[in-house]
N, C-alpha and C positions, 0 to 999 in steps of 0.2 A: 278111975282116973280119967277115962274118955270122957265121962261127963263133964268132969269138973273143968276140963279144957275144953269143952265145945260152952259150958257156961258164961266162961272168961272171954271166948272171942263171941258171943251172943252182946256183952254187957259193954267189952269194947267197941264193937259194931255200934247200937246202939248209943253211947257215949257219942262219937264220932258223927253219928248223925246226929243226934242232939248240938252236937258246936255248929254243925252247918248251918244246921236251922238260925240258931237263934244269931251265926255272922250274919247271914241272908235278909233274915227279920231288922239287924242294925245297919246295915245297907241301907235296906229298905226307905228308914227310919229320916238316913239321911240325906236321900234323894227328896224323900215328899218334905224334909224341912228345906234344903236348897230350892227347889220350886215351887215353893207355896210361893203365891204372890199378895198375901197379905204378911207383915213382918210381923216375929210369935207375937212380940211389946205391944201391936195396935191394933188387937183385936178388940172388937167392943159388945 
């Protein structure tokens, strides 16, 4: 039974850092589109 509860908070830990990442990464995302200084439409 201990394992199977140290599993579940391993997978939710996990999980949990999984969503930060990938908010962080779409943050990210939308900073370097707000300051690009070529607009996406006129690249060539």
């Amino acid at each position: 039974m201990k394992k199977l509860l140290l599993l579940a908070l391993v997978a939710a830990g996990g999980f949990l850092v999984y969503r930060q990442v990938q908010a962080d990464k779409a943050e990210q995302d939308l900073w370097t589109e707000a300051t690009d200084p070529v607009p996406a439409g006129n690249k060539n």
